[in-house]
C-alpha positions as CSV (number, residue, x, y, z in Angstrom):
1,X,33.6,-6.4,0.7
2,X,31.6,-7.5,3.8
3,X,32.7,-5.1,5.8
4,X,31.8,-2.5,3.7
5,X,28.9,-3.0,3.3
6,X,28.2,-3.5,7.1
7,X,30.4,0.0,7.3
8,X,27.5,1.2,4.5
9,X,24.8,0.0,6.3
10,X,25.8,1.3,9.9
11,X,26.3,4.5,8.4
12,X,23.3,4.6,6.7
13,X,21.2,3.5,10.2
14,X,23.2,6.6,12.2
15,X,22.2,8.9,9.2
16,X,18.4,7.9,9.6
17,X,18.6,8.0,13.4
18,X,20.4,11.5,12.8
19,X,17.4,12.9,10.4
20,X,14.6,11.0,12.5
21,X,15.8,12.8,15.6
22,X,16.2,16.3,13.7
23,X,12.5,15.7,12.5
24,X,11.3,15.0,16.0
25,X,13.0,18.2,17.2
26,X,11.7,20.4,14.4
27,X,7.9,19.2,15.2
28,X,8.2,20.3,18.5
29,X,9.5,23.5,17.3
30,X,6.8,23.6,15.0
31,X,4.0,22.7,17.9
32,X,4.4,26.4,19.1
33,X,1.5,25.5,21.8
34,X,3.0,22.6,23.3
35,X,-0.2,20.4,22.6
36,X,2.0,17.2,21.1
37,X,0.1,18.4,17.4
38,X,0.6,20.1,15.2
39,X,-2.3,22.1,13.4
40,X,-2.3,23.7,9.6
41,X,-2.0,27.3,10.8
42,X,1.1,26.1,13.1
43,X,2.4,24.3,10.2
44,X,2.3,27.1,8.0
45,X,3.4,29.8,10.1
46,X,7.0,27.8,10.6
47,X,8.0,27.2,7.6
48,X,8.1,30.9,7.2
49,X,11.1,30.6,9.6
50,X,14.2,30.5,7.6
51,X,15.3,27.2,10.4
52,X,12.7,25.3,9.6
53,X,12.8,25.8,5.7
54,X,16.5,24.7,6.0
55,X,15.1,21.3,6.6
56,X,13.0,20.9,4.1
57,X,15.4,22.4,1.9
58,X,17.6,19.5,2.9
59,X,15.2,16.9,2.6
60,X,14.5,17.7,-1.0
61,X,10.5,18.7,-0.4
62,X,9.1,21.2,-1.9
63,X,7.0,23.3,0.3
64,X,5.6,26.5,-2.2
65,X,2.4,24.6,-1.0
66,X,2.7,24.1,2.6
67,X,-1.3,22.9,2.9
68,X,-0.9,20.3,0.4
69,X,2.0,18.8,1.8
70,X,0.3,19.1,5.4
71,X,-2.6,17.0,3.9
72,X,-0.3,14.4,2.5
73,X,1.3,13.9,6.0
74,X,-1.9,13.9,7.7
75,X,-3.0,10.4,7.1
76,X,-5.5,10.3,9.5
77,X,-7.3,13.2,8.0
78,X,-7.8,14.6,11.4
79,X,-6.4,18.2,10.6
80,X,-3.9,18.1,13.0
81,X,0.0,16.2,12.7
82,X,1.3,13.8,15.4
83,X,5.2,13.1,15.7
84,X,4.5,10.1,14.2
85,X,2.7,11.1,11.2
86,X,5.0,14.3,10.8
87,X,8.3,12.2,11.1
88,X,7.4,8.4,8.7
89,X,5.4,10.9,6.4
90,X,8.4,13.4,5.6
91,X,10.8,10.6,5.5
92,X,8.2,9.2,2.9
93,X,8.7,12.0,0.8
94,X,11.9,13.6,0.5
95,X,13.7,13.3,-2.6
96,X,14.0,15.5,-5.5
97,X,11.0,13.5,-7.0
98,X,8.7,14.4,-4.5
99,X,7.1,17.6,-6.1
100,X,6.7,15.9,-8.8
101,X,5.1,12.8,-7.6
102,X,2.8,15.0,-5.5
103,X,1.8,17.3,-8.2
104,X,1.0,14.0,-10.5
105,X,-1.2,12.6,-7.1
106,X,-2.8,16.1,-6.6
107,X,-4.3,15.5,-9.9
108,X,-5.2,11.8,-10.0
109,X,-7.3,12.7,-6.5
110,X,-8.8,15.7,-8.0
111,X,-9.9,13.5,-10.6
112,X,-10.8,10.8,-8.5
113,X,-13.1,13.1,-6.1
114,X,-14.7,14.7,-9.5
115,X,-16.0,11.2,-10.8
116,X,-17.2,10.5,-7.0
117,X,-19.1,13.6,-6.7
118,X,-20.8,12.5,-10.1
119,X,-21.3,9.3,-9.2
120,X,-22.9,10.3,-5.7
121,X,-25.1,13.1,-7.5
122,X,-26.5,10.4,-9.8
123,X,-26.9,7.9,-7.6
124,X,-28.8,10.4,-5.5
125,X,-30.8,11.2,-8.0
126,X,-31.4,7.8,-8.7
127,X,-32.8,7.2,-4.8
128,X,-35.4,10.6,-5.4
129,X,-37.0,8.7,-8.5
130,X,-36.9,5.8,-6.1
131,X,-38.6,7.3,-2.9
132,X,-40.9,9.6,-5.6
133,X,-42.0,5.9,-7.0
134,X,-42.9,4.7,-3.5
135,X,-44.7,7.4,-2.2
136,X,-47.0,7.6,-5.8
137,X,-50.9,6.7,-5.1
138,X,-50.1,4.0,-7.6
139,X,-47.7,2.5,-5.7
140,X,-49.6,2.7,-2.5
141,X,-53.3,1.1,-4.0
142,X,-50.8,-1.6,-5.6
143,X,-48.7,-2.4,-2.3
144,X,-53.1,-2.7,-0.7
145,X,-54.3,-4.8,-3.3
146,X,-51.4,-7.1,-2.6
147,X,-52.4,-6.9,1.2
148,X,-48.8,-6.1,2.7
């Protein structure tokens, strides 16, 4: 029983190895201008090539939308992919849950941004009637008659 499960767990380190090294390759097959990132319009451009879709085929994720998935991978928000965030974020998310999942977090951040942009508008709001209050001629003659 130990040894199979030491056989299970070697095989399942050369498999990872295997898929981490095919990942690393596809990225720089993706980076068509050799700059070590990879940008949206790179991005979307390959996985028109039938190689590259065979990938992600094969790791379960669904790319119908390509800039979504880019935005999930690129956690630094910096518009561009390194290696490293192209290669831990698609190990991340294959699996046949994945579109799923990321439709269900699409949603919960499109909510999420639509109560912040409410929240900021009033609270912006808020600090008008604020600087409006402070620059009144009642507020002034009151902030004098207390001498400050």
């Amino acid at each position: 029983a130990q040894r199979s499960r030491e056989f299970a767990a070697q095989a399942e380190m050369e498999r990872r190895k295997y898929l981490v090294d095919e990942l690393k390759w596809l990225f720089k097959q993706m980076d068509t201008n050799k700059s070590g990132l990879l940008s949206l319009s790179e991005f979307v451009i390959a996985l028109e090539r039938p190689r590259c879709q065979a990938v992600f085929v094969a790791l379960q994720v669904d790319v119908d939308d390509a800039v979504n998935v880019f935005n999930l991978l690129d956690v630094d928000g910096s518009q561009e992919l390194e290696i490293d965030e192209f290669v831990v974020g698609l190990m991340h998310l294959k699996g046949p849950a994945q579109s799923k999942d990321l439709e269900l977090f699409m949603k919960e951040t499109q909510r999420i941004s639509r109560t912040f942009r409410k929240e900021m508008g009033q609270f912006h709001q808020r600090l008008e009637e604020i600087a409006r209050g402070l620059r009144s001629p009642s507020h002034t003659s009151h902030t004098l008659a207390i001498g400050c």
